[in-house]
C-alpha positions as CSV (number, residue, x, y, z in Angstrom):
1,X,0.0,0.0,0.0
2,X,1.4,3.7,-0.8
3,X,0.1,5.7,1.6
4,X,2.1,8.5,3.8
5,X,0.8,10.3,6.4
6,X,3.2,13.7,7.3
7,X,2.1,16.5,10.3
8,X,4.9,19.9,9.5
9,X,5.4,23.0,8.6
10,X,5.6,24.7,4.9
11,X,9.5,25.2,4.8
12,X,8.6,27.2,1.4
13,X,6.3,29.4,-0.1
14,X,4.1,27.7,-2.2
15,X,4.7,27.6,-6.4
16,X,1.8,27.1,-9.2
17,X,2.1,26.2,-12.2
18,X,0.0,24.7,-15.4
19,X,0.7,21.5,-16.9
20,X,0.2,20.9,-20.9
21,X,-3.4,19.5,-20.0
22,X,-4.5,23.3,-18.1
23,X,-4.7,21.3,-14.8
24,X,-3.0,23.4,-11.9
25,X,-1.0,22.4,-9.2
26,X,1.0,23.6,-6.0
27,X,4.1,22.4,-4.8
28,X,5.8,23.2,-1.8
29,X,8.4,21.8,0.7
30,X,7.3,20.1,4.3
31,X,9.6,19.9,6.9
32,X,8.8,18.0,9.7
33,X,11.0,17.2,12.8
34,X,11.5,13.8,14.5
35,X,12.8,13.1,17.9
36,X,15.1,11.0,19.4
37,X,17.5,10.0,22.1
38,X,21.6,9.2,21.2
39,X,23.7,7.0,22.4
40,X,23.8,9.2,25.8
41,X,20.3,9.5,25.8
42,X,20.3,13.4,25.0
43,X,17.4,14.2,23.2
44,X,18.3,14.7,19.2
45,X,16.0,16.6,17.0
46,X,16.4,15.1,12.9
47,X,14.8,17.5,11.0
48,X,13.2,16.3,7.3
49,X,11.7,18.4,4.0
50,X,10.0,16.4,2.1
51,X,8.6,17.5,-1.5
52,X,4.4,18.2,-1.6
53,X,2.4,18.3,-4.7
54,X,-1.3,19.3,-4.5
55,X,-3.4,19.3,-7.1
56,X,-6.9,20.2,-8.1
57,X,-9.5,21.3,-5.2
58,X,-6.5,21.6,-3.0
59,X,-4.7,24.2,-5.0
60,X,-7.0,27.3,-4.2
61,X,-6.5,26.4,-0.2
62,X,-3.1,26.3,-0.8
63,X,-3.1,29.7,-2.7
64,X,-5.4,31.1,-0.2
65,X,-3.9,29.6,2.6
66,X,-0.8,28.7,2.1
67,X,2.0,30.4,3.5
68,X,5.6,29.7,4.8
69,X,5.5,28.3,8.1
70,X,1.9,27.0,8.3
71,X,1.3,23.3,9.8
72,X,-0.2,21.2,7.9
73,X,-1.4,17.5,8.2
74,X,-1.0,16.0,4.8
75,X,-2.2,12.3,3.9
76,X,-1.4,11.0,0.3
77,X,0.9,8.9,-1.7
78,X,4.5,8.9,-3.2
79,X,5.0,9.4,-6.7
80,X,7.9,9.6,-9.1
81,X,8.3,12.0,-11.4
82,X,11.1,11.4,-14.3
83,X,12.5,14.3,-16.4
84,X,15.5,15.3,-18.6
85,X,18.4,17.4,-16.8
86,X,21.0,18.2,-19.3
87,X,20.2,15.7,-21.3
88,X,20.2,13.1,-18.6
89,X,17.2,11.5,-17.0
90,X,16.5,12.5,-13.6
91,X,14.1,11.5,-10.7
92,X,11.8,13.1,-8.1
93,X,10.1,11.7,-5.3
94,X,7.1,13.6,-3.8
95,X,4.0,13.3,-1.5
96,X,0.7,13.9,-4.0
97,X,-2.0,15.3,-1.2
98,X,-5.1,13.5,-1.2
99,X,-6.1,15.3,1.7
100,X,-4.7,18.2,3.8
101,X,-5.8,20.3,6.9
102,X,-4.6,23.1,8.1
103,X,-3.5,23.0,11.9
């Protein structure tokens, strides 16, 4: 089963764009923290940004709403985008939101 389930903050101001098709999505970056103890049992924080794409009913909230530093709960999936980078291929991973509130 895909399915991830991230609680963070926006570690970036949100981008739009328009694909071929006219569909419109939003993409951001999460970060989200994680706590632990190390080997001395001191309390480590490991902090994580994690790639976000939202698309359809989600991207007005995320333009309306969606600013730098907001928490957010975000449930989706991972997906992988390939491209060309300099004539090589490349690879993405990202979270698509299939749902999202706004803490």
């Amino acid at each position: 089963m895909n399915h991830v389930n991230l609680i963070g903050k926006m570690g970036t101001a949100p981008t739009f764009a328009k694909t071929e098709e006219g569909k419109l999505v939003a993409r951001f970056l999460l970060s989200t923290s994680e706590f632990y103890c190390d080997s001395k049992g001191t309390t480590k924080t490991r902090s994580s940004n994690h790639r976000i794409s939202a698309w359809g009913r989600w991207v007005p909230i995320i333009e309306e709403y969606g600013i730098e530093g907001t928490r957010l709960a975000i449930e989706g999936k991972l997906i992988n985008r390939f491209y060309q980078s300099n004539g090589k291929p490349a690879c993405i991973t990202e979270v698509e939101v299939n749902d999202l509130i706004i803490m």
